[in-house]
C-alpha positions in Angstrom: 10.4 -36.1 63.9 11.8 -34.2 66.9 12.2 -35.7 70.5 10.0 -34.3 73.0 12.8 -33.0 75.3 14.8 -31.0 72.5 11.3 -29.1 72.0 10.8 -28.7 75.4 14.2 -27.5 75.7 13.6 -24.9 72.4 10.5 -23.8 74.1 12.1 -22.9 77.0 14.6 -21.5 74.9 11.9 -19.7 73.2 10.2 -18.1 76.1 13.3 -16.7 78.4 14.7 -15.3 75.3 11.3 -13.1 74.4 11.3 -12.4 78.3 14.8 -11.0 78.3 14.1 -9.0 75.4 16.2 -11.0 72.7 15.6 -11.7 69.3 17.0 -14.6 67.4 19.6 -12.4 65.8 20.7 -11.3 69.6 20.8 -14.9 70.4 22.6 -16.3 67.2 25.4 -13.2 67.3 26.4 -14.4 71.0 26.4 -18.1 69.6 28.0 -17.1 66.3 25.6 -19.2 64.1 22.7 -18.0 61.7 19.0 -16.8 63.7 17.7 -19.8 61.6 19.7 -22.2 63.7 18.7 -20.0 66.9 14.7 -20.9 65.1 15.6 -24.3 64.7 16.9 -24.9 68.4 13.2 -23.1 69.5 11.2 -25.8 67.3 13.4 -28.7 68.2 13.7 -29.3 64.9 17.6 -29.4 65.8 19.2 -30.5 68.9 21.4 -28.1 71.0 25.0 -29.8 71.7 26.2 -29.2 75.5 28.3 -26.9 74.2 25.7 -24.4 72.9 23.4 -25.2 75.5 25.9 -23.4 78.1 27.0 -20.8 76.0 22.9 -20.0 75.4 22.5 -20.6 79.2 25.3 -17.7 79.7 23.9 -15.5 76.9 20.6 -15.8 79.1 21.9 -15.3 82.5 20.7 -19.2 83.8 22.1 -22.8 84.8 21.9 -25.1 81.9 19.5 -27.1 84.2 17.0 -24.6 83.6 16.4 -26.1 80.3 15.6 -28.9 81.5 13.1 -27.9 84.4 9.8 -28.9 83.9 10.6 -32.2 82.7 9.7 -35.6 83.9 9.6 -39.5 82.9 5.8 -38.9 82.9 5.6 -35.2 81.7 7.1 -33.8 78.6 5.4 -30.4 78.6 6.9 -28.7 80.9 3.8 -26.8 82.4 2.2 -23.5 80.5 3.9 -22.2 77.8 4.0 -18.8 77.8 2.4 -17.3 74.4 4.7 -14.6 72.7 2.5 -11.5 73.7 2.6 -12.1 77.3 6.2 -12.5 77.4 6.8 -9.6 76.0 4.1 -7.5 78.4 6.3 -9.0 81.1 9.3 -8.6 80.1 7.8 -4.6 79.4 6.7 -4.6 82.9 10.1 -6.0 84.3 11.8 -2.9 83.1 9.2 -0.2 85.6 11.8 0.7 88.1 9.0 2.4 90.2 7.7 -0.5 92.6 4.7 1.3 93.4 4.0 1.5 89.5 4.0 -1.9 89.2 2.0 -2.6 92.0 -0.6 -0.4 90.4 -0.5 -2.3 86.7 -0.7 -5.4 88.5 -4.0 -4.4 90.5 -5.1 -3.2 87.3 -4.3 -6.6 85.4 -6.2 -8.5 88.1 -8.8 -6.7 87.8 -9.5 -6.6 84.1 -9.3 -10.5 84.1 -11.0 -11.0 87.3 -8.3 -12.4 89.3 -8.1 -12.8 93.1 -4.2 -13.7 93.6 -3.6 -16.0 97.4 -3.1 -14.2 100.2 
């Protein structure tokens, strides 16, 4: 049975590596183990030593403590969970270098779900 925290750390794991672009492959060459360890750390099904956990934090350009963000004595979800496809639509959009592009897609988004961002 896995702990709550090592899957919310492998979900985390999960999501900023789809947003950067990764695979599992690109993840497990910088760590030098196998992409089923990499799928392993995403399901928590294995725990990421401190050791790992920085070298992945370096591989994905963030503090370790982003890992643990989110979490809470009460909480152990770590808010949404970003499903695969979006992830990879924003880390599609990320890569627009023209500002006013991406002002446009994003009106556009809004628009098809109905969304009114705050002022």
């Amino acid at each position: 049975m896995s702990h709550p925290v090592d899957e919310h750390v492998g979900k985390k794991l999960k999501n900023l590596r789809v947003l950067r672009g990764l695979t599992q492959t690109d993840v497990a060459k910088g760590l030098d183990i196998s992409f089923q360890q990499v799928q392993k750390y995403e399901l928590g099904r294995n725990r990421i030593s401190a050791s790992k956990l920085f070298e992945i934090s370096r591989i994905l350009d963030v503090p370790p403590s982003y890992f643990f963000d989110g979490l809470s004595d009460n909480d152990d979800n770590g808010g949404p969970v970003i499903d695969e496809e979006t992830a990879r639509i924003a880390s599609v959009i990320s890569k627009i270098t023209d500002e006013r592009l991406k002002t446009q897609i994003r009106s556009f988004i809004d628009a098809v779900a109905n969304y009114s961002p705050a002022a």
